[in-house]
PyMOL Python script that loads the backbone (N, CA, C, O; Angstrom):
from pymol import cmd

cmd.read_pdbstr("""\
ATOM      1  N   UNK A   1      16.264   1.309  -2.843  1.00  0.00           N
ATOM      2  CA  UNK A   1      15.477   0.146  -3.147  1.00  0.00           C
ATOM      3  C   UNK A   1      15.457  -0.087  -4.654  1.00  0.00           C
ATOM      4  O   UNK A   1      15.462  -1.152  -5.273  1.00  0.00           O
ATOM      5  N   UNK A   2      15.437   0.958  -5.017  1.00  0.00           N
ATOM      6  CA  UNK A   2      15.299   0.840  -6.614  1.00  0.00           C
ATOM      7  C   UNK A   2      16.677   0.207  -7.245  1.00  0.00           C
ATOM      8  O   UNK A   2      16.727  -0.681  -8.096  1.00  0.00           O
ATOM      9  N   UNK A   3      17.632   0.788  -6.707  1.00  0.00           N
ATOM     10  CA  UNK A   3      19.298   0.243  -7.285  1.00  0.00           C
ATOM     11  C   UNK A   3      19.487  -1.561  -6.743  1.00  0.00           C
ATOM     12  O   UNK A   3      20.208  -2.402  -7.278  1.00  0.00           O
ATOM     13  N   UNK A   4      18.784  -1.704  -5.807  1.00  0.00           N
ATOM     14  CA  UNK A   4      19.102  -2.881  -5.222  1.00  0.00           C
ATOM     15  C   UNK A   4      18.128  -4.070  -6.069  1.00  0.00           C
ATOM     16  O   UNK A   4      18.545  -5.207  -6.292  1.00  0.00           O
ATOM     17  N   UNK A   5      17.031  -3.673  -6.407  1.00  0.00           N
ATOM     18  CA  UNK A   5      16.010  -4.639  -6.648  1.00  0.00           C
ATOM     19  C   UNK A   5      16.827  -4.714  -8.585  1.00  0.00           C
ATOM     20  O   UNK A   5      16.859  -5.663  -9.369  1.00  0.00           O
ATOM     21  N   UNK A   6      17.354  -3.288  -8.735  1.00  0.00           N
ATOM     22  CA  UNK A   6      17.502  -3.709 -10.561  1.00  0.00           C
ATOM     23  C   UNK A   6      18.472  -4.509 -10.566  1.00  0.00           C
ATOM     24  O   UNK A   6      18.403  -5.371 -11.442  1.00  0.00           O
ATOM     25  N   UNK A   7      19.873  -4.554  -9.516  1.00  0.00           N
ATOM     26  CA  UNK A   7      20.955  -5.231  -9.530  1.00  0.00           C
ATOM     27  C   UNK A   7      20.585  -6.748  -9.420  1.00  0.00           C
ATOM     28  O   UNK A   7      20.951  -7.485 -10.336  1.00  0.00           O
ATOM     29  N   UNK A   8      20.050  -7.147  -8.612  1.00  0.00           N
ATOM     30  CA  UNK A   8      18.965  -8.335  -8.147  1.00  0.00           C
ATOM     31  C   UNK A   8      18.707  -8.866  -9.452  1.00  0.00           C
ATOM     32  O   UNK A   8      19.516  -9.724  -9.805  1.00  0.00           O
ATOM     33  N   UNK A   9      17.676  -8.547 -10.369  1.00  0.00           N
ATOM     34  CA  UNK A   9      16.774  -8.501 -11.652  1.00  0.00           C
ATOM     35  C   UNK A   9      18.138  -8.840 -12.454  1.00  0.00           C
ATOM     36  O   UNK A   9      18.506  -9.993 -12.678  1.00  0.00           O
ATOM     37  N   UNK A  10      18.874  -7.619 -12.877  1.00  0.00           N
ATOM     38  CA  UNK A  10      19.901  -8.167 -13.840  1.00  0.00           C
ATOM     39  C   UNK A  10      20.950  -9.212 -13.592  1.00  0.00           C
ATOM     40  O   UNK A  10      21.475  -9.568 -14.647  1.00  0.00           O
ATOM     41  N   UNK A  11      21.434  -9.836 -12.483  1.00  0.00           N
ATOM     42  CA  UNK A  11      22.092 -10.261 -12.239  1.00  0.00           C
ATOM     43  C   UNK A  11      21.588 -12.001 -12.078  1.00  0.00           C
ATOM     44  O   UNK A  11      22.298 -12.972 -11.813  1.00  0.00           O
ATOM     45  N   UNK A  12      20.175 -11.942 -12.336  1.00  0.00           N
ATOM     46  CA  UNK A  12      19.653 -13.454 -12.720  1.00  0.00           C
ATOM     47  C   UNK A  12      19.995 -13.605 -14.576  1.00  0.00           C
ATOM     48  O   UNK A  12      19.772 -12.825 -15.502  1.00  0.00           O
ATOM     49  N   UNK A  13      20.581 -14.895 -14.529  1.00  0.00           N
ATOM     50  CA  UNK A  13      20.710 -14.939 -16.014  1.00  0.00           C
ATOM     51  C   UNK A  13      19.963 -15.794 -17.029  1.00  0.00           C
ATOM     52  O   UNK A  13      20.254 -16.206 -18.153  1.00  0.00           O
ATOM     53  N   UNK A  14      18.727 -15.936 -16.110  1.00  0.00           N
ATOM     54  CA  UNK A  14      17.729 -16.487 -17.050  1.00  0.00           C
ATOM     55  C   UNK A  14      17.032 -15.230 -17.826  1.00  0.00           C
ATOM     56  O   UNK A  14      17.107 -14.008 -17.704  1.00  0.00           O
ATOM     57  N   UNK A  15      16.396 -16.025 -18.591  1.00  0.00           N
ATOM     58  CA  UNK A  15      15.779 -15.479 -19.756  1.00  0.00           C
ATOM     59  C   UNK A  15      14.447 -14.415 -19.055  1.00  0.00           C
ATOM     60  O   UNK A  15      14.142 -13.265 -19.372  1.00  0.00           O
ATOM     61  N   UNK A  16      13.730 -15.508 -17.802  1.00  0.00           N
ATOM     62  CA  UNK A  16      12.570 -14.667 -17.097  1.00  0.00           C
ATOM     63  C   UNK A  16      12.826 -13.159 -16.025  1.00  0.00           C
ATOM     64  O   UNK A  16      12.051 -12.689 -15.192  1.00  0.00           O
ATOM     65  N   UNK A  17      14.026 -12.741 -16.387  1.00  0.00           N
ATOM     66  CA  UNK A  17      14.244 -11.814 -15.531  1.00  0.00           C
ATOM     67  C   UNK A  17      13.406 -10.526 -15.685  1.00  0.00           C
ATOM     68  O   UNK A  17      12.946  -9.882 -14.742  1.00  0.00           O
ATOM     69  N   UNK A  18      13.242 -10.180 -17.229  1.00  0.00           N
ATOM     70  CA  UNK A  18      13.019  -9.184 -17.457  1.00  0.00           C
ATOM     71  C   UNK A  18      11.410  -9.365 -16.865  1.00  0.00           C
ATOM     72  O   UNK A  18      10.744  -8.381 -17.185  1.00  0.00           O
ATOM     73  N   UNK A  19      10.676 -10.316 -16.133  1.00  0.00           N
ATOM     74  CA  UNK A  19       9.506  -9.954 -15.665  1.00  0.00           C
ATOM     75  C   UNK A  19       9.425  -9.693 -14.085  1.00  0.00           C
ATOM     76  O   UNK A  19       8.405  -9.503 -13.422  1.00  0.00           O
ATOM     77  N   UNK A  20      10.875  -9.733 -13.609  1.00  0.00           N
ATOM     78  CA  UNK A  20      11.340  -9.013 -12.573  1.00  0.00           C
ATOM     79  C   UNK A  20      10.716  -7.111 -12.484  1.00  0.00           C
ATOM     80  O   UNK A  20      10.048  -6.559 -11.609  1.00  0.00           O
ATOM     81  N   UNK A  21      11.226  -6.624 -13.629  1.00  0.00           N
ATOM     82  CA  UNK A  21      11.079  -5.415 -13.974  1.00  0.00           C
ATOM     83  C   UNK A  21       9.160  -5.206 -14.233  1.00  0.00           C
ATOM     84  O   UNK A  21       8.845  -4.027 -14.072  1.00  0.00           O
ATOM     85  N   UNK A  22       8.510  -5.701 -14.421  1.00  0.00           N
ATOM     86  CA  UNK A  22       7.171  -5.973 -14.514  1.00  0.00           C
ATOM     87  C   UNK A  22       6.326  -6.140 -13.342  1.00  0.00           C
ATOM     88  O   UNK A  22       5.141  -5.814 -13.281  1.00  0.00           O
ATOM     89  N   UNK A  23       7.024  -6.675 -12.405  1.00  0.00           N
ATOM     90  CA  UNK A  23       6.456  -7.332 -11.279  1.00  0.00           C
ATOM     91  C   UNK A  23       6.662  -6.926  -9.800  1.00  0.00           C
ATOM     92  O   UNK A  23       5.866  -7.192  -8.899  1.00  0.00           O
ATOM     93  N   UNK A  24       8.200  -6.033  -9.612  1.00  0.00           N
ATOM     94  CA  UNK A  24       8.540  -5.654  -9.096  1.00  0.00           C
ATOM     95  C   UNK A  24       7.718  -4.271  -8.713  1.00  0.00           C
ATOM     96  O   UNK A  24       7.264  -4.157  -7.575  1.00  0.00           O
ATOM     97  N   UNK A  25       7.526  -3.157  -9.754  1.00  0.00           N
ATOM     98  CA  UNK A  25       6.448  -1.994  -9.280  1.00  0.00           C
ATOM     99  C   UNK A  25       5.087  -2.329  -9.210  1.00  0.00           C
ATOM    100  O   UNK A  25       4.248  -1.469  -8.941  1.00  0.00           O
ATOM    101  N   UNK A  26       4.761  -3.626  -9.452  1.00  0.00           N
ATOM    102  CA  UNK A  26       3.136  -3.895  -9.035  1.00  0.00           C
ATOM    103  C   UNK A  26       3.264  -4.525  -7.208  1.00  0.00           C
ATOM    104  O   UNK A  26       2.528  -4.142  -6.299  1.00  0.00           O
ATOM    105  N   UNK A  27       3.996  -5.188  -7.122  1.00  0.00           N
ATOM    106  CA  UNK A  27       4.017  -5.423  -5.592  1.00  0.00           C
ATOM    107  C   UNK A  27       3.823  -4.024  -4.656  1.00  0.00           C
ATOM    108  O   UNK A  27       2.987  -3.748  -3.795  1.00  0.00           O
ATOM    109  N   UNK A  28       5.224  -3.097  -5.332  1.00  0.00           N
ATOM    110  CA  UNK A  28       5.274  -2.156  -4.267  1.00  0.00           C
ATOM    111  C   UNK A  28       3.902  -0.858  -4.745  1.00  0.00           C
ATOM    112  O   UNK A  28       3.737   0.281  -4.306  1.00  0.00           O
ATOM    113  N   UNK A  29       3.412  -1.339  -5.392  1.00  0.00           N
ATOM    114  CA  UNK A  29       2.123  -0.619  -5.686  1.00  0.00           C
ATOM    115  C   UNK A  29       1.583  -0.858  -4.408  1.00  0.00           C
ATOM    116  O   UNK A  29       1.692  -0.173  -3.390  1.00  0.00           O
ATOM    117  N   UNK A  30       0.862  -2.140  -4.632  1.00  0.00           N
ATOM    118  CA  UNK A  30      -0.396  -2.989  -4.031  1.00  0.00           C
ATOM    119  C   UNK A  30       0.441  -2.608  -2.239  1.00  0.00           C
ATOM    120  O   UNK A  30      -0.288  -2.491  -1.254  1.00  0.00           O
ATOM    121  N   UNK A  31       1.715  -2.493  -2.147  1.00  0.00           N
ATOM    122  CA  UNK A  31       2.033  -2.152  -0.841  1.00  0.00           C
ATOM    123  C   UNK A  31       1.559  -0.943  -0.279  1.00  0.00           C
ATOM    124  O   UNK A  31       1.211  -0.735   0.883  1.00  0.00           O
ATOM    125  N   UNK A  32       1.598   0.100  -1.580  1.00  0.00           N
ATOM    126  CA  UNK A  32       1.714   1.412  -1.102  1.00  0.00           C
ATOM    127  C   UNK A  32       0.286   2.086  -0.823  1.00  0.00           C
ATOM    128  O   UNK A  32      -0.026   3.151  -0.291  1.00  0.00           O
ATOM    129  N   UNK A  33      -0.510   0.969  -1.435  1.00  0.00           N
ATOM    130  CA  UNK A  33      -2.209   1.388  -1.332  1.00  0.00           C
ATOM    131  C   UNK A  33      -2.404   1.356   0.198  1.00  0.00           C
ATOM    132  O   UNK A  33      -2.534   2.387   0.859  1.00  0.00           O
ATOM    133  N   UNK A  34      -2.423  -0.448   0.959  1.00  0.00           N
ATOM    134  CA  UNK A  34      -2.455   0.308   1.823  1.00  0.00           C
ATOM    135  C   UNK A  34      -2.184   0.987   3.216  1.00  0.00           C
ATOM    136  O   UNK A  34      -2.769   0.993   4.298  1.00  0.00           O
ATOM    137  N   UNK A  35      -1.140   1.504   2.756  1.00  0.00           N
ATOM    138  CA  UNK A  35       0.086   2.291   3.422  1.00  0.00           C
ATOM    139  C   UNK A  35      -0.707   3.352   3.530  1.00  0.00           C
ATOM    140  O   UNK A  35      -0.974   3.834   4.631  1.00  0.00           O
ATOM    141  N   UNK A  36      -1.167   3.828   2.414  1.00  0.00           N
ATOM    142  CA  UNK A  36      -1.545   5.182   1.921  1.00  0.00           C
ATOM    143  C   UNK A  36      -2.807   5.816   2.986  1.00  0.00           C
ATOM    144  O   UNK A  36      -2.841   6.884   3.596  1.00  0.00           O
ATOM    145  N   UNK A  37      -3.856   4.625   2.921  1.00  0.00           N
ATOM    146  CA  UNK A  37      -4.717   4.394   3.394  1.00  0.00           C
ATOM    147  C   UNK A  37      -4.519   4.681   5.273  1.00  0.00           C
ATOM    148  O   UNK A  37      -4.837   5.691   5.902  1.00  0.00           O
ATOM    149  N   UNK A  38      -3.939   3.496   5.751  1.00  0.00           N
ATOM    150  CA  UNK A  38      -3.295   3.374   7.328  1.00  0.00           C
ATOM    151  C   UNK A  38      -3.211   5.013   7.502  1.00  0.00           C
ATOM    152  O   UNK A  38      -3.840   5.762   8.249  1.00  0.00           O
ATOM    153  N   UNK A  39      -2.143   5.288   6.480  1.00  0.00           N
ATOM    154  CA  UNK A  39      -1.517   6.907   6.707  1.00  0.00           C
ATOM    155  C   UNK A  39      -2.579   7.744   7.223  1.00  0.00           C
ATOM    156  O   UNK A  39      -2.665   8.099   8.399  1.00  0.00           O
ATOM    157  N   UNK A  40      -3.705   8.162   5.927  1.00  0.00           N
ATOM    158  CA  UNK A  40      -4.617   9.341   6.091  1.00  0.00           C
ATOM    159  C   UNK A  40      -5.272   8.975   7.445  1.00  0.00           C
ATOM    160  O   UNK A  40      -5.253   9.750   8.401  1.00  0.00           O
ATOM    161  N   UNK A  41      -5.947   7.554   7.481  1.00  0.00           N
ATOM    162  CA  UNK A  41      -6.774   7.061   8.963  1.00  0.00           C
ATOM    163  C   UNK A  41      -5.952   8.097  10.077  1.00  0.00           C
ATOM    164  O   UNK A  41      -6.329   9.046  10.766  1.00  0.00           O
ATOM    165  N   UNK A  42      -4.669   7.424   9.887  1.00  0.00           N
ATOM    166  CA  UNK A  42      -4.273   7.928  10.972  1.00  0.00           C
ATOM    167  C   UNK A  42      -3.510   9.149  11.702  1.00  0.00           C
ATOM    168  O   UNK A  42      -3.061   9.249  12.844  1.00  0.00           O
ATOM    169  N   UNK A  43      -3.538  10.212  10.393  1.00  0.00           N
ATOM    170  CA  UNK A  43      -3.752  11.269   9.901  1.00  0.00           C
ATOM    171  C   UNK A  43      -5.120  12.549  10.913  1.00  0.00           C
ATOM    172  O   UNK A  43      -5.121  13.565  11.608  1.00  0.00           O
ATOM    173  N   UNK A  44      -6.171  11.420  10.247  1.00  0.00           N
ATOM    174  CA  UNK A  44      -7.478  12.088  10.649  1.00  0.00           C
ATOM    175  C   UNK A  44      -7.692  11.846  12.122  1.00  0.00           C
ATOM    176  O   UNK A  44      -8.557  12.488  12.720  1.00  0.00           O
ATOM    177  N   UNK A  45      -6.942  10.947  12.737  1.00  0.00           N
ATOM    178  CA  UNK A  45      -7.404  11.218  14.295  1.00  0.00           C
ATOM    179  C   UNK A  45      -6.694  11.573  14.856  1.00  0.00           C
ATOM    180  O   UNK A  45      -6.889  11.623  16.071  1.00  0.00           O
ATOM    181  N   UNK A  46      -5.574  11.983  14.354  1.00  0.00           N
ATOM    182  CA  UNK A  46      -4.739  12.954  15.065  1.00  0.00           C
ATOM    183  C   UNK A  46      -5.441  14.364  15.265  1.00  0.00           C
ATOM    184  O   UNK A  46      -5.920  15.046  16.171  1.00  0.00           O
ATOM    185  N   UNK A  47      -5.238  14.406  13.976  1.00  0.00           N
ATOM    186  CA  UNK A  47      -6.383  16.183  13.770  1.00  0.00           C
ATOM    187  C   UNK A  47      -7.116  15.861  14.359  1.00  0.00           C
ATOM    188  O   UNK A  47      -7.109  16.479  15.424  1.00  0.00           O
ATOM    189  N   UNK A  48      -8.227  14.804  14.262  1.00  0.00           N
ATOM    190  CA  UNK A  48      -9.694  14.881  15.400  1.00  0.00           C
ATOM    191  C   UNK A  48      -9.053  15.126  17.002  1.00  0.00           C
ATOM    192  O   UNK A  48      -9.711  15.902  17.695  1.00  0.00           O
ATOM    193  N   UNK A  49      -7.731  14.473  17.671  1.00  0.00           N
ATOM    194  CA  UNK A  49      -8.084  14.849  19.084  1.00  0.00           C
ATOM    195  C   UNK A  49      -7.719  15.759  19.009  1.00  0.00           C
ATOM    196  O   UNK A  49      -8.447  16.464  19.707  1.00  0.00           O
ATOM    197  N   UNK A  50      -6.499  16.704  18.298  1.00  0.00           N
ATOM    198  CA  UNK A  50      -5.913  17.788  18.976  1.00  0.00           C
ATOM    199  C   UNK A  50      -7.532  19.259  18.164  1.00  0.00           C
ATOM    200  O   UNK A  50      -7.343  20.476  18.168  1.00  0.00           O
ATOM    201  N   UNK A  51      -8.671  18.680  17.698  1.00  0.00           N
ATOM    202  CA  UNK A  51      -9.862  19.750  17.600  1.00  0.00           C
ATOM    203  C   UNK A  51      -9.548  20.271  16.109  1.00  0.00           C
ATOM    204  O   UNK A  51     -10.136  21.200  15.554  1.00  0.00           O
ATOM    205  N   UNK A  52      -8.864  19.758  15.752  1.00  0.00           N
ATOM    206  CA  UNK A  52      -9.070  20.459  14.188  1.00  0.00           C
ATOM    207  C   UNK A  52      -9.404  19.773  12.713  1.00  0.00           C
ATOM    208  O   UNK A  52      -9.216  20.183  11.567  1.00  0.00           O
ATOM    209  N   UNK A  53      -9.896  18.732  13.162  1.00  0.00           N
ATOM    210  CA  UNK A  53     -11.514  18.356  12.226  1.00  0.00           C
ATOM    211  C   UNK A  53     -12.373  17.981  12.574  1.00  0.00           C
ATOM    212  O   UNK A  53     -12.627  16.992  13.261  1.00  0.00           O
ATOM    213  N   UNK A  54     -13.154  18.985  11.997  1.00  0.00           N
ATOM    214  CA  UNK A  54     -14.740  18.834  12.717  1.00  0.00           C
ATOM    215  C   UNK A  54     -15.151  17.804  11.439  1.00  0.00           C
ATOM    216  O   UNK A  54     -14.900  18.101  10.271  1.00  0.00           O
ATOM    217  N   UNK A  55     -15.666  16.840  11.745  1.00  0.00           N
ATOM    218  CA  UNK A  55     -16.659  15.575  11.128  1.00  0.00           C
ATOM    219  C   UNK A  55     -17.745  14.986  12.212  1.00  0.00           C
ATOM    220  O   UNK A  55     -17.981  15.178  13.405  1.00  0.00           O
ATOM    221  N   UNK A  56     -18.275  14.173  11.171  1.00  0.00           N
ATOM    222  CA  UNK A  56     -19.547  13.307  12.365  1.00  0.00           C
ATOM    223  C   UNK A  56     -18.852  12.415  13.080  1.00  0.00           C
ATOM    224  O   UNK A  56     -17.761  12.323  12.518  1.00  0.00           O
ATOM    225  N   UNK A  57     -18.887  11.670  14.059  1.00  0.00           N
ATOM    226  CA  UNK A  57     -18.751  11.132  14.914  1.00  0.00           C
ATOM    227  C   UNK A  57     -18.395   9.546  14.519  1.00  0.00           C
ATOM    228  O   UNK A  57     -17.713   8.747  15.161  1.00  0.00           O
ATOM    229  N   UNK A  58     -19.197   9.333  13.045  1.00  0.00           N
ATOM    230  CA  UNK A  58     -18.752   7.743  12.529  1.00  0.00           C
ATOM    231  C   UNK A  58     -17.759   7.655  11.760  1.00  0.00           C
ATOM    232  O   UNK A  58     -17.302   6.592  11.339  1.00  0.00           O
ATOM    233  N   UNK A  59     -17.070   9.475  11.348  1.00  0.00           N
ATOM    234  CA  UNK A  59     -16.164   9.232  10.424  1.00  0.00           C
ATOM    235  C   UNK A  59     -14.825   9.435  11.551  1.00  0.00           C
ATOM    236  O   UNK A  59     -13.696   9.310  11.076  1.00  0.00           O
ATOM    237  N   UNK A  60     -14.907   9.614  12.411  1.00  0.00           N
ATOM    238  CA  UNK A  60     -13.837   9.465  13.397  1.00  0.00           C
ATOM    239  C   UNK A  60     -13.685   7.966  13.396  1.00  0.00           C
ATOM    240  O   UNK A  60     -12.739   7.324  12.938  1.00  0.00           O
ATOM    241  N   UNK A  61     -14.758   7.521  13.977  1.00  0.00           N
ATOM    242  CA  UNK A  61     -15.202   6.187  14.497  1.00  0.00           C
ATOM    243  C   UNK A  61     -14.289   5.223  13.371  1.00  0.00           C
ATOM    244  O   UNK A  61     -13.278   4.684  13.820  1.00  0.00           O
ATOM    245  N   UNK A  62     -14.630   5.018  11.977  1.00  0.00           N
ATOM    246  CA  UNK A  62     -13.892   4.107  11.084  1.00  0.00           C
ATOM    247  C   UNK A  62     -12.736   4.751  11.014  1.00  0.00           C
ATOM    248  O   UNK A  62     -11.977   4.073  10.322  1.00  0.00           O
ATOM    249  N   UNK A  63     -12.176   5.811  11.420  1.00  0.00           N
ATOM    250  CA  UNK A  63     -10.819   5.866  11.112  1.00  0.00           C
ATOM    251  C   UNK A  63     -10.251   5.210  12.058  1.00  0.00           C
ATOM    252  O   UNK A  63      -9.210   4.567  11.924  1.00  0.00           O
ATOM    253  N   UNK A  64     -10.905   5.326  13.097  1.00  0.00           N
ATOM    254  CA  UNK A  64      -9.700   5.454  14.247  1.00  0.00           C
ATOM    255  C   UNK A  64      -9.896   3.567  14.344  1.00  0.00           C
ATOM    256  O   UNK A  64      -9.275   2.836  15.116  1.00  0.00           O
ATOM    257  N   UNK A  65     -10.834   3.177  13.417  1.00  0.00           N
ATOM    258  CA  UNK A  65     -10.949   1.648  13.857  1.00  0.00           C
ATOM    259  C   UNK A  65      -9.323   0.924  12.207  1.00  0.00           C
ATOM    260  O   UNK A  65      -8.567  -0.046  12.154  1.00  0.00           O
ATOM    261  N   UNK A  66      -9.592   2.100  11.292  1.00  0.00           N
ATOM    262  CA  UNK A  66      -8.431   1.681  10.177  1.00  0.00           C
ATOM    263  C   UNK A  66      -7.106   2.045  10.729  1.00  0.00           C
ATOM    264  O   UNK A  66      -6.126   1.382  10.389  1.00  0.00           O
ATOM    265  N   UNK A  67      -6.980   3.121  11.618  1.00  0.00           N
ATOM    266  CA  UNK A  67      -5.963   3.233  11.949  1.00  0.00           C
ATOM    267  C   UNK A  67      -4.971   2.283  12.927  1.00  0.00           C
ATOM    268  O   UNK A  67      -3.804   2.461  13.276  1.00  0.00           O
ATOM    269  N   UNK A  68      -5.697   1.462  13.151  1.00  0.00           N
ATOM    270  CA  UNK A  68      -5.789   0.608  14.877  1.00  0.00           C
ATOM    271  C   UNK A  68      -5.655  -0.855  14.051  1.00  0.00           C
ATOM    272  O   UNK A  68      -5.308  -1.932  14.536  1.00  0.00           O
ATOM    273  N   UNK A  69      -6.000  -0.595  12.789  1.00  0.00           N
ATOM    274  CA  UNK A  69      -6.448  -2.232  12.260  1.00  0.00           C
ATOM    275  C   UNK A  69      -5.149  -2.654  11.675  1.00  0.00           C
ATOM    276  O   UNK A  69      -4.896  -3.856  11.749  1.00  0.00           O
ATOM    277  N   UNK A  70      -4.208  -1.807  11.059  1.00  0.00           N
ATOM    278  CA  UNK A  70      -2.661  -2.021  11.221  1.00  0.00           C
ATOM    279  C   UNK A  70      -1.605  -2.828  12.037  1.00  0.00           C
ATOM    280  O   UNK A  70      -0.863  -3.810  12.008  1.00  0.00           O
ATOM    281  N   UNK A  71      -2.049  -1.705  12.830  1.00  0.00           N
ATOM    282  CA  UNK A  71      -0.877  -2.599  14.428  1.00  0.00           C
ATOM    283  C   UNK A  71      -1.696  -3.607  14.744  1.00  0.00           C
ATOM    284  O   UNK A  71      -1.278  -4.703  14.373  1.00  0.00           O
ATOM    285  N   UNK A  72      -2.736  -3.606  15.310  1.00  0.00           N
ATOM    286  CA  UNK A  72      -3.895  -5.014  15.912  1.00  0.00           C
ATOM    287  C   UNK A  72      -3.100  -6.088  14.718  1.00  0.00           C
ATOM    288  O   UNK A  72      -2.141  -6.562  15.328  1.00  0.00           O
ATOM    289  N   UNK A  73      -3.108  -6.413  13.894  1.00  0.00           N
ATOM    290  CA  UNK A  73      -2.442  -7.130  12.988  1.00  0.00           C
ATOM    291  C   UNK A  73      -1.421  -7.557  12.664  1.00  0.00           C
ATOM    292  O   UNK A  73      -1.189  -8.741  12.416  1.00  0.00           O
ATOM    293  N   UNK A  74      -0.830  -6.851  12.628  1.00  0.00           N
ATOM    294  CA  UNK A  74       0.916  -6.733  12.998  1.00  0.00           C
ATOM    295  C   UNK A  74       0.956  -8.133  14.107  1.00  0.00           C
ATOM    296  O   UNK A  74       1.262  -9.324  14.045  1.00  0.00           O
ATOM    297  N   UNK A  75       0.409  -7.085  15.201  1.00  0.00           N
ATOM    298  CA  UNK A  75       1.058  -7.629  16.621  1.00  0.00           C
ATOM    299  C   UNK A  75       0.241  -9.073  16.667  1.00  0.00           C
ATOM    300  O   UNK A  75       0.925  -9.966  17.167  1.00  0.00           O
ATOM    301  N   UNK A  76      -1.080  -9.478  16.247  1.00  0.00           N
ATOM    302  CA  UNK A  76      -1.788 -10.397  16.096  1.00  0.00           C
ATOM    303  C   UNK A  76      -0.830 -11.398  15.330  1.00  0.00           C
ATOM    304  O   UNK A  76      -0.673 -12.424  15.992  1.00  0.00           O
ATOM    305  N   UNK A  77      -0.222 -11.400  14.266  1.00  0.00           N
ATOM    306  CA  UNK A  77       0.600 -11.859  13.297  1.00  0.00           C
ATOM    307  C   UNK A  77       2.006 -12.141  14.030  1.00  0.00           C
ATOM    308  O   UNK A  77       2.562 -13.193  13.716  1.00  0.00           O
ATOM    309  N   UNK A  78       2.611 -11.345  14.935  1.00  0.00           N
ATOM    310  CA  UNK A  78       3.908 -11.753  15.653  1.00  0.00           C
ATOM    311  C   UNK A  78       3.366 -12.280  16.431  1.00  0.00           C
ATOM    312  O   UNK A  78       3.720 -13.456  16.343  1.00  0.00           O
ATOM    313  N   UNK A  79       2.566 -12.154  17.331  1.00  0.00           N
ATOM    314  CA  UNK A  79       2.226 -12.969  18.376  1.00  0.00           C
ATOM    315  C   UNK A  79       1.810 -14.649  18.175  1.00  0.00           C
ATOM    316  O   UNK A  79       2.215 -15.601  18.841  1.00  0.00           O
ATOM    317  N   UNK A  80       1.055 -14.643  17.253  1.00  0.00           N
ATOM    318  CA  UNK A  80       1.097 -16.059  17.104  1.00  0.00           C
ATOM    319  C   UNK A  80       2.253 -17.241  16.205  1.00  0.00           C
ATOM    320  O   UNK A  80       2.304 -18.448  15.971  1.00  0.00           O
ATOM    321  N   UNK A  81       3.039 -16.039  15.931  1.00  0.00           N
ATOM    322  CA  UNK A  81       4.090 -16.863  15.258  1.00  0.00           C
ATOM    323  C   UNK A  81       5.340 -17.267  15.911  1.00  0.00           C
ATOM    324  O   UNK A  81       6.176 -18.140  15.680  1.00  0.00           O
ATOM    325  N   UNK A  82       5.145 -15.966  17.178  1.00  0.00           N
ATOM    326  CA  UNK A  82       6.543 -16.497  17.948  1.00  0.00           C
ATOM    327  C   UNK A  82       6.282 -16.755  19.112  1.00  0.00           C
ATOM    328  O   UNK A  82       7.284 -16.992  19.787  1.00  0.00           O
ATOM    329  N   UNK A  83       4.857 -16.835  19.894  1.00  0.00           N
ATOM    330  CA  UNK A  83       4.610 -17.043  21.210  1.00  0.00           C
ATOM    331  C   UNK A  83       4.579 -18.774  20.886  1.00  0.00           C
ATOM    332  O   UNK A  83       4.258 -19.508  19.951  1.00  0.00           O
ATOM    333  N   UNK A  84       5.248 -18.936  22.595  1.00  0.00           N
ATOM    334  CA  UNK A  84       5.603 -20.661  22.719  1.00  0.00           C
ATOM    335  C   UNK A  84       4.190 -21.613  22.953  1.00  0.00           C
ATOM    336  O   UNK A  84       4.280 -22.837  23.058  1.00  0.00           O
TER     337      UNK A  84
END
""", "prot")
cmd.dss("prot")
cmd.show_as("cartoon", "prot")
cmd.util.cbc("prot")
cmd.orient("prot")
């Protein structure tokens, strides 16, 4: 990704390219937050069913609702874009 996006960047021959290079690791930032996030959620309810984290009962509860809030979205988002 990295070789592809700089080839991309240099290969515009305007003057604004170089804010390609600026702009480019803030997107995949703001992507990776929350990626990061989805991840641990869904992380923690794995460990919660197979018994190996013990927490209260609401911190299951919001994970397993962040973990779920991903796909619900996703599929919410394809569905209304390609159903007839």
């Amino acid at each position: 990704m990295l070789v592809a996006s700089t080839v991309m960047i240099l290969a515009d021959p305007g003057a604004t390219a170089a804010f390609g290079f600026i702009f480019v690791p803030l997107i995949a930032a703001a992507a990776a937050v929350p990626a990061a996030v989805w991840g641990a959620a869904a992380g923690h309810v794995v460990l919660h069913l197979q018994g190996r984290a013990p927490e209260p009962k609401l911190v299951f509860w919001s994970a397993l609702v962040a973990a779920l809030s991903l796909p619900g979205v996703l599929g919410y988002e394809l569905w209304s874009r390609f159903a007839p």
